[in-house]
Structure formats: C-alpha cells, structure tokens
Backbone as a chain_set.jsonl record, in Angstrom:
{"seq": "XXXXXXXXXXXXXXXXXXXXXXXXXXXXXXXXXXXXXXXXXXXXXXXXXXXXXXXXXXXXXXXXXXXXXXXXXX", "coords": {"N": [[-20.064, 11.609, -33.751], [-16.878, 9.849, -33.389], [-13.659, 10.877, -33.607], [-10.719, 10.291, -35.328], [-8.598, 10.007, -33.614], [-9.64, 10.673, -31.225], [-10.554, 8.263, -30.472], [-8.222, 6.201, -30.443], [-6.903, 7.515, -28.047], [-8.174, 6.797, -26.36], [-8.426, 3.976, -26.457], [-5.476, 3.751, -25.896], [-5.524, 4.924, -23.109], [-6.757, 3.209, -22.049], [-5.397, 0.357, -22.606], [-3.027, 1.366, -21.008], [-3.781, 1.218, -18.216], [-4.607, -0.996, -17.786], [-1.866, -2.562, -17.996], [-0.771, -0.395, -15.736], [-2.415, -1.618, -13.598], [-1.528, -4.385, -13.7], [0.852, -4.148, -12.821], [0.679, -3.375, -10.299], [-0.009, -5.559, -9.253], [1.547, -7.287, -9.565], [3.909, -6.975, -8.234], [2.416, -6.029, -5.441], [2.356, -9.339, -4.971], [4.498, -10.064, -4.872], [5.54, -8.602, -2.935], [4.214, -9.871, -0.696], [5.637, -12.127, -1.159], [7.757, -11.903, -0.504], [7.863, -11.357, 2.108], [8.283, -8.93, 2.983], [6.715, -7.263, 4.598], [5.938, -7.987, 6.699], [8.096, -7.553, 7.687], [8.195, -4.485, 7.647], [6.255, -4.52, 9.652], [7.199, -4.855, 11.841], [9.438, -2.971, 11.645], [7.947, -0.626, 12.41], [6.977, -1.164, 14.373], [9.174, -1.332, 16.203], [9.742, 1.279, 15.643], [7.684, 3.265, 16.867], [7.78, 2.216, 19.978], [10.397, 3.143, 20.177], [10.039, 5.829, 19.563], [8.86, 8.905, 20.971], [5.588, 9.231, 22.241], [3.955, 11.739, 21.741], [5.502, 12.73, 19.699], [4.491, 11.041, 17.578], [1.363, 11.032, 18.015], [-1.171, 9.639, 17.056], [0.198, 7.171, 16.537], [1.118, 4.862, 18.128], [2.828, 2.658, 19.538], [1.1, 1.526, 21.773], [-1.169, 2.216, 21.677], [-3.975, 0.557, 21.113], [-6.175, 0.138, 19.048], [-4.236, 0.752, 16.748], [-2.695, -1.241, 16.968], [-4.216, -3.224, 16.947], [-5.315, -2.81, 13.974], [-2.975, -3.501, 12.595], [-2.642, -6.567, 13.182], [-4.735, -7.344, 11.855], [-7.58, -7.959, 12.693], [-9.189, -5.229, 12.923]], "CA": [[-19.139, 10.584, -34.174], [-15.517, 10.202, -32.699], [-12.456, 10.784, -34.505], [-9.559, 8.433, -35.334], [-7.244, 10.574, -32.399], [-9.982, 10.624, -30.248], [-10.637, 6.467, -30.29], [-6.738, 5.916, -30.733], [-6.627, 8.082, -27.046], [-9.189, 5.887, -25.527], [-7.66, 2.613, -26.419], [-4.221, 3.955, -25.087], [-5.477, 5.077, -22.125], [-7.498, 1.663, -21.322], [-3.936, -0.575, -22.35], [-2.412, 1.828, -20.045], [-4.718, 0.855, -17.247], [-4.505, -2.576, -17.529], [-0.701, -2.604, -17.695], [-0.718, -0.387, -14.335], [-3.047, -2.551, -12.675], [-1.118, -5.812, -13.601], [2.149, -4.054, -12.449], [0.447, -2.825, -9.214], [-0.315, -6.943, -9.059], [2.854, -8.29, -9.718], [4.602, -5.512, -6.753], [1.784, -6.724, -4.204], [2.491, -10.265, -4.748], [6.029, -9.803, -4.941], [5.89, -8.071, -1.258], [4.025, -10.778, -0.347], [6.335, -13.538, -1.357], [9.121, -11.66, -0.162], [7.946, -11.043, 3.479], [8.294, -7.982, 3.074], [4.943, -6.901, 5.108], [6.148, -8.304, 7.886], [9.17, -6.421, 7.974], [7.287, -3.501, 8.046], [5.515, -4.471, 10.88], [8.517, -4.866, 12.87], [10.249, -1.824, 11.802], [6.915, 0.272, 12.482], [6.947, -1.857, 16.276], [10.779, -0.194, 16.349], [9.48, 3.334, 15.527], [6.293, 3.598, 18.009], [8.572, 2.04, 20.527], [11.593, 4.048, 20.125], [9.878, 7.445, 19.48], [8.127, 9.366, 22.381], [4.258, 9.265, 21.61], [3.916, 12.751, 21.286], [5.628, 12.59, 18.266], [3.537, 9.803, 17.105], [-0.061, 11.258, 17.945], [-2.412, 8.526, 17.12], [-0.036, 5.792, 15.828], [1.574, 4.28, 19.164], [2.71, 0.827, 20.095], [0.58, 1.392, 23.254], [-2.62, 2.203, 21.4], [-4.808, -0.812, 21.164], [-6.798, 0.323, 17.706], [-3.254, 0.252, 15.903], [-2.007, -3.245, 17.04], [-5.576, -4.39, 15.812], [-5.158, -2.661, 12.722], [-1.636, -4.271, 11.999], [-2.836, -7.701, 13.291], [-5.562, -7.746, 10.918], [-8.292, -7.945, 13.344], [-10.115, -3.808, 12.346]], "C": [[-17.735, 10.891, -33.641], [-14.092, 9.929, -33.418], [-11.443, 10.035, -34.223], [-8.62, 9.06, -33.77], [-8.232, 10.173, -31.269], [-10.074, 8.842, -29.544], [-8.885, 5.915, -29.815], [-6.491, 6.684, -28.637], [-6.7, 7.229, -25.91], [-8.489, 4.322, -25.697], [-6.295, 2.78, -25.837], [-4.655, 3.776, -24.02], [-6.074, 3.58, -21.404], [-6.115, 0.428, -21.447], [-3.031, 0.248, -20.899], [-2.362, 1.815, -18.208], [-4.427, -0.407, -17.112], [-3.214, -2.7, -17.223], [-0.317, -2.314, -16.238], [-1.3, -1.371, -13.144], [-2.192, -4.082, -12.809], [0.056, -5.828, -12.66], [2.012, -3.58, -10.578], [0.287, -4.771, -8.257], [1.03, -8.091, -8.935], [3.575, -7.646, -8.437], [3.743, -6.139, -5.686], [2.136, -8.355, -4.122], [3.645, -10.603, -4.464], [6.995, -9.633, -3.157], [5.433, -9.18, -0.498], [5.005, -12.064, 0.024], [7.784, -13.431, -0.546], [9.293, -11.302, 1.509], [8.251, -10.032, 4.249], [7.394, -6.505, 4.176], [5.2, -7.284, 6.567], [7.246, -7.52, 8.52], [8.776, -5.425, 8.593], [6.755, -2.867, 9.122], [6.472, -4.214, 12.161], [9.235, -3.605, 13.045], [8.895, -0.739, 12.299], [6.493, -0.065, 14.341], [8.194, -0.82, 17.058], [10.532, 1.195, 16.809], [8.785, 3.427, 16.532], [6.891, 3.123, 18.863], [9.677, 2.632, 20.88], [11.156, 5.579, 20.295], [8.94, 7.372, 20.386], [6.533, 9.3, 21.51], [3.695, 10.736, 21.19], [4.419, 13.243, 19.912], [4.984, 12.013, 17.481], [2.026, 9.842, 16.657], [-0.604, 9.872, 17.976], [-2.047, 6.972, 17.145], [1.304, 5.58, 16.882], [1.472, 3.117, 19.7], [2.098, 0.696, 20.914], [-0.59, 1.43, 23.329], [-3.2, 1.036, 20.579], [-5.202, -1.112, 19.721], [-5.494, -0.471, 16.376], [-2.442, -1.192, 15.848], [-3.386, -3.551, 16.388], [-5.302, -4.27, 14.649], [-4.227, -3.412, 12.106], [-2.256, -5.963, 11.775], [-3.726, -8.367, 12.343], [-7.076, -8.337, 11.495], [-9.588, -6.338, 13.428], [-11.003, -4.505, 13.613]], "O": [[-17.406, 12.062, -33.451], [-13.622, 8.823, -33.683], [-11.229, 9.319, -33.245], [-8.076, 8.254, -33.015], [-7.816, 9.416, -30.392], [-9.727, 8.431, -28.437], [-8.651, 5.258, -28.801], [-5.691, 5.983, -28.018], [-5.938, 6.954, -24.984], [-8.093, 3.735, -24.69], [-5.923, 1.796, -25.198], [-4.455, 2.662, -23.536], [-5.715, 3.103, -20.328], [-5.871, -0.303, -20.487], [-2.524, -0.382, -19.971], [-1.537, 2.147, -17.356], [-3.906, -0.781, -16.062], [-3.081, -2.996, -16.036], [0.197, -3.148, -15.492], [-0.754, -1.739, -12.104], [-2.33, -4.868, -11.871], [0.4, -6.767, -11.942], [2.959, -3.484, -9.798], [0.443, -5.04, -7.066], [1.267, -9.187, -8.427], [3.588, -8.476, -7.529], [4.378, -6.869, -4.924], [2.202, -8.704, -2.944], [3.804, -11.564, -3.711], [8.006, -10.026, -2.576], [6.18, -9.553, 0.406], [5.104, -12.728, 1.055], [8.572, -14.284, -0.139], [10.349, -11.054, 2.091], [8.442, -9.942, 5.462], [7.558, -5.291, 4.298], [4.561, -6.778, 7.49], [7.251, -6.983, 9.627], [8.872, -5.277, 9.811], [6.666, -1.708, 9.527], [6.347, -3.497, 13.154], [9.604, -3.148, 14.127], [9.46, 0.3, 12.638], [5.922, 0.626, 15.184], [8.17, 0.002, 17.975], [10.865, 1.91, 17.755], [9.499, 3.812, 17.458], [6.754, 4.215, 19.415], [9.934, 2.619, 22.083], [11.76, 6.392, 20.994], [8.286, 6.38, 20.708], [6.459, 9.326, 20.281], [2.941, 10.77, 20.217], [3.811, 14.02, 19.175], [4.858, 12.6, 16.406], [1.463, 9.274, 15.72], [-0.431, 9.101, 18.92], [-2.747, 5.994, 17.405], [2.399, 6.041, 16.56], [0.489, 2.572, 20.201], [2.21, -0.465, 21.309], [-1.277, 1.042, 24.275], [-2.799, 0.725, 19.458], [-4.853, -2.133, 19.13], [-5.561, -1.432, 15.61], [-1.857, -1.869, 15.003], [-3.473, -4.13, 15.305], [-5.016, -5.275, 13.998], [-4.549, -4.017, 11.083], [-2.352, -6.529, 10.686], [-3.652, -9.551, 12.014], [-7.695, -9.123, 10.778], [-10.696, -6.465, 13.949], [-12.075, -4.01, 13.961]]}, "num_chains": 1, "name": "protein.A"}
C-alpha cells in the first residue's frame, strides 16, 4: 500500500510534467510565430560561411547533408 507522501509525490511530479510540457509548447510556438527559426538559419549560413571548415568539421555551408538537413528535406 502507498503512503499519503508517497501518492502526494506522484501527483506533483505528474502536474509538474504537464506544466513543463505545455511550457515547452507555448516556447516552440512562440519561435514559430516569431520567425525566429529562420533567423537561425541565416545566422548559422553566416557562421559556416564566415568560419574556415576546419573549425566546423562536419557542419559546413558547403556540405550538402547539412543544407538538406536545414531545408527540411533529411
């Protein structure tokens, strides 16, 4: 049988859950609305552009994979 602290834990932790997840919901839509994502993209075009690829390793405006990835094409 499970004691009043232990139940009382479990119902915290599950409001606590939901709350994060709504607030993780409201922040993604938020970036969304705000065009924020696109920004992103631009300033991350900037960087791999600007910086030598050796610094960069894998994630270079010049490598094909990562423009797909951005574009939304995987």
């Amino acid at each position: 049988m499970m004691s009043l602290t232990v139940r009382k834990t479990i119902v915290l932790q599950l409001i606590g859950t939901i709350l994060l997840l709504v607030n993780i919901l409201v922040v993604a839509n938020w970036i969304s609305d705000t065009g924020i994502s696109e920004k992103a993209v631009w300033a991350f075009d900037f960087v791999a552009v600007s910086v030598p690829k050796q610094f960069l390793g894998q994630f270079h405006a010049s490598d094909k994979t990562v423009r797909k990835f951005f574009d939304g094409q995987s």
